[in-house]
Structure formats: C-alpha cells, structure tokens
N, C-alpha and C positions, 0 to 999 in steps of 0.2 A: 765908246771912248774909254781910255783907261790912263790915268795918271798916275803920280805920285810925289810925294813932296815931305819932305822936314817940316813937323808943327812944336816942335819944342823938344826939350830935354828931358830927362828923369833926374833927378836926385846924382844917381848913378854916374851922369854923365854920358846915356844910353840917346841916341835920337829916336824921336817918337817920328814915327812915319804917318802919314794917312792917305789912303788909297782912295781917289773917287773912280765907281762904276757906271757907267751910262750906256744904257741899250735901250735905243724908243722911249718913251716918256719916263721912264724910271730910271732916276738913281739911286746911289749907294755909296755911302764915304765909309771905310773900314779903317779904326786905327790900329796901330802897330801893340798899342796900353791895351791888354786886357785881350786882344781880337775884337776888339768893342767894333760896334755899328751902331756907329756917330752920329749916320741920319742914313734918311730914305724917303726919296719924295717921288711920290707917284701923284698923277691925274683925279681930280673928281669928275662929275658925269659934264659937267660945265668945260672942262679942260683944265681948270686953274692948280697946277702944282703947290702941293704942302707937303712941309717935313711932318711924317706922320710917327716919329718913336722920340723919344721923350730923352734929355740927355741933358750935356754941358755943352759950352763953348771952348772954356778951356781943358783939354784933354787932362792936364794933373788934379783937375778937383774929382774925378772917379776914384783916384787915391785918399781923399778925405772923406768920402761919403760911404753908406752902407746901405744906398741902394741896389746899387750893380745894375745901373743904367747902361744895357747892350752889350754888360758883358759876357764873354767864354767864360764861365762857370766851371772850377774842377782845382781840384781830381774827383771831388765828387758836390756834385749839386746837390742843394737841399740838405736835411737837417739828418744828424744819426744822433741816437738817445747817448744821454748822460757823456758824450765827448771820448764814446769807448767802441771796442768792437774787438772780438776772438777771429781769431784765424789760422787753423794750421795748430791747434793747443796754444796758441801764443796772444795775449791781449796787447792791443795797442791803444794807444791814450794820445786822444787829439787834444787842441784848445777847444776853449769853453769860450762859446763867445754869442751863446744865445739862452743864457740863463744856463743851467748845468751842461746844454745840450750841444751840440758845433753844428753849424751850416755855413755852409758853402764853402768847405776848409780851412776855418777861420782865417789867419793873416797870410796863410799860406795859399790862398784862391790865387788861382792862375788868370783871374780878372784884372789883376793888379801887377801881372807880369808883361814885361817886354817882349813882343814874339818877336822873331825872327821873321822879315816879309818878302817872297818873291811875285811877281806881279805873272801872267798867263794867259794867254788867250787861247778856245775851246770852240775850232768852229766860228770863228769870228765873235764870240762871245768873250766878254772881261770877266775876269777873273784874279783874285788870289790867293796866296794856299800861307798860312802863319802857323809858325814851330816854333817847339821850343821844348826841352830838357827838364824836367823834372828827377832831382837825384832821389835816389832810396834814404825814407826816414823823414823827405821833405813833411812838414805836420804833423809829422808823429805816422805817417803812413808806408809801408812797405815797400820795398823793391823802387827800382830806375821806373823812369816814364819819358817814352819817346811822345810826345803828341802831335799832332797837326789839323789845323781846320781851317779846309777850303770855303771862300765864296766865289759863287758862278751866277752871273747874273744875264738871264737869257732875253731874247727877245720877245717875248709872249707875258713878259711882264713877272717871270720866278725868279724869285732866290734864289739858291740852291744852298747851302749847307751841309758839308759835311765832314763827322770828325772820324779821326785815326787815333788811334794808343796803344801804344806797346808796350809793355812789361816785362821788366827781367824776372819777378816774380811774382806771384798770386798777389791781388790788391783789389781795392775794390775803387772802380774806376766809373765816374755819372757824367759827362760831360753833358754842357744846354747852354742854350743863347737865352738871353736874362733879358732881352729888350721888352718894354714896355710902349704898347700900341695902341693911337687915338686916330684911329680913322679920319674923324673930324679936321684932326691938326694937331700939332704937340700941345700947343698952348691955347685952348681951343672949349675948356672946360672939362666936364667927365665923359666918361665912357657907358654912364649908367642908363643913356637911348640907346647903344649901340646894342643890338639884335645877333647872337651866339646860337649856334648849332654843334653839338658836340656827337660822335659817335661813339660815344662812349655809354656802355650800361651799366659801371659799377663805381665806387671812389672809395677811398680808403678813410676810415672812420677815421679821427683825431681827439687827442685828448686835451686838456686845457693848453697844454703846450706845442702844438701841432707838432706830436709825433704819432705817427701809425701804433694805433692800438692790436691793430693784428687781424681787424674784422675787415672785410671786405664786402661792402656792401651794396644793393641792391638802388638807383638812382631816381626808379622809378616814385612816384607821388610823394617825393621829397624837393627839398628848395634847390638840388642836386641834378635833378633834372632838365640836360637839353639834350634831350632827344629829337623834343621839337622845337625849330626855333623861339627863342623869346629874349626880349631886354633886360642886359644885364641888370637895371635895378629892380627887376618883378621880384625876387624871393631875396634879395640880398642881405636886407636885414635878417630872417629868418635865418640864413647861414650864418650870418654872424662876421659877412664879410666875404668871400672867396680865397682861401690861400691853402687850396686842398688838390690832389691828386686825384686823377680820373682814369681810368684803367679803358684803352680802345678795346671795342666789342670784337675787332678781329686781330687776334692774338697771334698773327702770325709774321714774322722778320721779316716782311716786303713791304716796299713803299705803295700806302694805301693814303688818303684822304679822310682826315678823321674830325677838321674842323671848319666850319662858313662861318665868315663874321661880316656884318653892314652896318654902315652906320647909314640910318635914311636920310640923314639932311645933305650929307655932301656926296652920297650915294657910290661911295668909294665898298670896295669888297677884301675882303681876304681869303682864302682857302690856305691849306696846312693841312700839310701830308709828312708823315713821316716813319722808320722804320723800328722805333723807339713801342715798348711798349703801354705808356704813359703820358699824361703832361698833366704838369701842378698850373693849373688856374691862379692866376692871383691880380687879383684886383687894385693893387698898390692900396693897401687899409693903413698900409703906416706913414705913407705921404701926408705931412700937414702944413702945407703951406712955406714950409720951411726951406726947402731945396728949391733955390733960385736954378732958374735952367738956360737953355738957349733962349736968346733973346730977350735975359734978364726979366723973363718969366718965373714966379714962382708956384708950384705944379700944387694943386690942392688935393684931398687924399680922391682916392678914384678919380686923376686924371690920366690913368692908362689899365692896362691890364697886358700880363704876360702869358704867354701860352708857352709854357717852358716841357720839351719833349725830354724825356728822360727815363729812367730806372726809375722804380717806387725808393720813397725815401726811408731812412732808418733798414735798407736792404740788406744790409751786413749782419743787422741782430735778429733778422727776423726769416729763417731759411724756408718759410713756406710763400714767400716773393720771388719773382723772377731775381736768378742768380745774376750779382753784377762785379761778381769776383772774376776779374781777368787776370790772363798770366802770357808766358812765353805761348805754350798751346793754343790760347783764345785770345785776341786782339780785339779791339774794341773798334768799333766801326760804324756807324750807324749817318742815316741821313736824315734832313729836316727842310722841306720846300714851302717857301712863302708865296704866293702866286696872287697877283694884285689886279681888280677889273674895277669895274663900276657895273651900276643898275640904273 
C-alpha cells in the first residue's frame, strides 16, 4: 500500500507531505520535513504491531527540537572541530552550534528542509525518492548540491535507503538517517536490555568534546566491544554513554551486514547492512525526560539508540580518514538496509 497526504504547512507556506508505506506487516510513514521517518511499525513474536522509532506527532516540532528524531542528516552528518575545515588552499567557516564545534550543519541541516516528494513503486513494492537543492555557500559550505534519498520498503520486511549527491564542486558531503530505535516500543522504556552485535573491530577514540582525536583504535577488551553479542547497558557506564563511531571490519563499498540487534522481551530483531564505511552509535545520553513525543510520551535518556551509517566524523580535518570530499567526478551514493523479524 502506498499513500500520500498534506499533514501541515511550514512557516514558508511550503506543504508538508507524508507518505505511509505498507508491505506485509510492516509500515513506514516518511515526511516530506527533514525526509524524516515518522514511524515504523513492525510485528513482535506475539504478532502485536508497535511504532518502534521515537518521534513527534506533530511534524513542525522537529523544527524546535535538537534531537533529529528520523531525520536526513547533511550535508554532513555529525560534528567537524572548531566550525572549520580547509579545502583546495581555502578555509571555510561553518556555525558553531555545539560548543566551538558544528554538527549536523548547524541551522543549515537538511533535517529541517522541505523535500520535494514523488511516490514509486519497484516490483510491486512502495516506495519514495525525496530532493532537494542545496546552493553553493549554504552553511558556510562549498559548491551546489543536488540530493536525493530513496525509501523502498520490501516485502521480507527491509527498508531500503538510499542516498544520491551531486556536486558542482569539491565539498564535503555525510548524509545518515538519525532515527532513534526501541524495539520494545517507542514509549516503552530504555533500550539498555536490548542485546547489539556490531561487526565492527575498531572506533574512533574521542576527546572531551566528541571530536576524533585522530586514533583509531582497537574495540577489543574495551566497553567498545560487540563483537559479541551483548546488552547495551553491560559496559555503558564505563563508556560514558555511547555517542562514538565504529569503523566496519570489512572495508569495502558493497553492501554487507554489519549490525544484529534484539530486544528479548518483545522478541522483535533488526539487522543493518550497509555500503557506508562507519556508523556513530548513539544511545540518546541527552534525552532527559524533556521531549514529549508521540502519544504525548515523554522519552527518558536512553529510550532509543541510533545506528547512524556514515563517513567518520571531523573527516575534512583529518586526511588520514576515509575521504568524504565529493565533487562533479565523485558523487555520493551509498545505501542503508533495515531488515525487521522476530525470535
């Protein structure tokens, strides 16, 4: 099934769309604000449907809040030091909007943009693909940006995700889906039973202000370690919370499988595959109780956690990182599969 409907206005006078997707027991509501994913309710092992990603009701509060509850994250995801970055002999100067440092392009986040929506179907599958126009300068950042990112929601219970960007010149380009995930339920408590598998062997060290120090290290007999399954609240304290970068063990541009996550009580699954060479873990540490949500829920800290696939962060100052300077030559392109069962 695939719809589509007017849920409100912008400021602008712009109509916010939202697209619901239904194939077999799973849906997906996509809004038009941000590319956001609104909701997504799939089966537990019982059969009983829950909205399992963490949000609003009404689509203009993602405009007042600094979560980035489901959104399309960019031009570049995650944090770059001090609000700066060289390119080409030339320094550019973003906003500051995380103590010296910018993330997620500050006001300039393509989270908080209108796409453009055409609706599609793939094989009998629903689908939609959301654009939109980024000019040269937007943020303080270089060059035009064409973008686009599809959702494809299959019968076997995947997501699909994925994004396009084009460049009229050299920029540095992170696109990532920011949704926050409670197997359990959205409003349902923490995520700190739910049991994480990562195939990942390395993570990027961080300094007081989670920016990449430059060390890449080793995951092994650290609180950093899921190698092998384990619940997220076993070492969390010891990390000091999760809101760090994991680097997949196989390094190479094809879509592989790098993540399993269950929650045991409602026996709900995730797997996440993608062609990204990274994803920043984050446990929602700055959630306190404050951000009322769907169903006039208020989400306490660790009630989700995001698996956000991406380039390593602070990329642009730090040239011994997977390169995430795009241009006319190199487009940006990469995929992200959610893929939903029970146990």
């Amino acid at each position: 099934m695939l719809t589509k409907q007017s849920v409100g206005t912008t400021a602008q006078g712009e109509t916010i769309y939202q697209v619901t997707l239904s194939n077999g027991p799973v849906t997906a509501q996509i809004l038009s604000l941000g590319a956001n994913l609104k909701t997504l309710r799939t089966p537990d092992r019982k059969g009983e449907i829950r909205d399992i990603v963490l949000g609003f009701d009404n689509p203009l509060e993602n405009l007042s809040s600094t979560t980035y509850f489901g959104q399309t994250v960019g031009r570049f995801a995650n944090r770059i030091a001090h609000a700066r970055f060289s390119l080409e002999g030339k320094q550019y100067v973003l906003e500051q909007n995380d103590g010296q440092n910018s993330l997620h392009s500050g006001s300039a986040n393509w989270g908080w943009r209108n796409w453009h929506v055409e609706t599609f179907e793939s094989h009998g599958n629903p689908g939609v693909v959301l654009s939109l126009f980024s000019p040269d300068g937007e943020g303080g950042f270089p060059g035009s940006v064409t973008a686009t990112v599809s959702y494809l929601l299959l019968e076997n219970g995947e997501l699909s995700i994925e994004y396009e960007a084009t460049a009229s010149a050299m920029t540095p380009i992170n696109l990532t889906n920011h949704s926050y995930f409670n197997l359990a339920g959205a409003a349902s408590g923490t995520i700190l039973g739910h049991e994480v598998q990562l195939a990942c062997d390395r993570y990027l060290e961080v300094d007081a202000n989670l920016i990449p120090t430059g060390n890449v290290l080793p995951v092994a007999g650290t609180a950093f370690d899921f190698t092998k399954k384990k619940a997220v609240g076993k070492d969390i304290g010891k990390a000091g919370g999760y809101d760090h970068c994991f680097v997949l063990s196989d390094s190479r541009e094809h879509l592989k499988e790098f993540a399993f996550v269950v929650d045991p009580v409602s026996g709900r699954t995730m797997r996440i595959s993608t062609t990204l060479p990274a994803v920043q873990l984050y446990t929602s540490n700055f959630l306190q109780g404050k951000e009322v949500g769907k169903g006039k829920v208020a989400y306490p800290k660790h009630a989700g956690m995001c698996f956000e696939t991406q380039y390593y962060p602070d990329s642009p100052n730090q040239k011994q990182f997977p390169s995430c300077i795009f241009s006319k030559d190199r487009s940006f392109k990469h995929t992200t599969v959610f893929a939903f069962g029970t146990l």
